[in-house]
LOKE-469281 format. One record per residue (C-alpha): x, y, z. Coordinates in steps of 0.2 Angstrom, whole numbers, plus 5000, padded with zeros to 4 digits. Layout:
BEGIN
XYZ;...
END
This chain:
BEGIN
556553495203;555653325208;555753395226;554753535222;553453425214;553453315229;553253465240;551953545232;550953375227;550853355248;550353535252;548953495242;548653325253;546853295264;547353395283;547353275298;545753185303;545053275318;544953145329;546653105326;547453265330;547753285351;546853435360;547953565366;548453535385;547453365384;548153235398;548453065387;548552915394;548852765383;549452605386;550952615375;550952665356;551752605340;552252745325;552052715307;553152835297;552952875279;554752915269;554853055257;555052885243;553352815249;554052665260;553352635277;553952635293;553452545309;554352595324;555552685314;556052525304;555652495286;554352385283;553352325267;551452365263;550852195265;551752175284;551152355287;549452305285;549652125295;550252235307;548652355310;547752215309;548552125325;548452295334;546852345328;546152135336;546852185352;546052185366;545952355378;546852415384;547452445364;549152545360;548652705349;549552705333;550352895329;550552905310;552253025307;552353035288;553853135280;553353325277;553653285257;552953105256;551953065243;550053115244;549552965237;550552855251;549852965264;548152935258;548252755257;549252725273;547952845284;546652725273;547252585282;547452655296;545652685298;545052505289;546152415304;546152515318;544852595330;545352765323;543652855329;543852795348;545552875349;546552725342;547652835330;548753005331;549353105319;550253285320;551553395331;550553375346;550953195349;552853245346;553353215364;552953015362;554553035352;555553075366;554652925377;555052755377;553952655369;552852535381;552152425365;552852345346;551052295343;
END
């Protein structure tokens, strides 16, 4: 029962930013990107490791003070994660980071970056 509710509580959830979602047949070339994931409990993830909310948001900060080259960050929340925690991680996403110059990702089309090595942990 509570999976249902998670479910239907993220189908009702804000779509992907625009700018965050990767045209179709685009060329990408980014210096090296980090992933923050979103578990179906509401904990974060950075780089597929569990991570608390205030270290999540120290992190952002240090990428978001980077200097360019700047690694682009590719949220990946669970299917059935909280709204809520989607909301506020996207949120901070855009608070730290230079989301609106192509500083953070966010749906299927940047799958094949989870199937690269990663060139940055920052």
């Amino acid at each position: 029962m509570i999976f249902l509710l998670l479910a239907a509580a993220s189908a009702f959830c804000p779509p992907t930013p625009k700018s965050w979602e990767r045209q179709e047949n685009s060329v990408v070339s980014v210096p090296g990107w980090n992933t923050v994931g979103l578990k179906i409990s509401g904990k974060p993830l950075w780089n597929g490791n569990a991570i608390s909310w205030k270290n999540l948001r120290r992190n952002l900060q240090i990428v978001g003070e980077m200097v360019l080259p700047r690694p682009i960050t590719i949220f990946r929340p669970e299917s059935v994660a909280p709204c809520n925690e989607i909301i506020r991680t996207r949120a901070m996403m855009i608070e730290h980071l230079h989301c609106k110059e192509g500083g953070c990702g966010e749906g299927p089309s940047w799958n094949e970056f989870s199937s690269l090595s990663r060139a940055a942990d920052f």
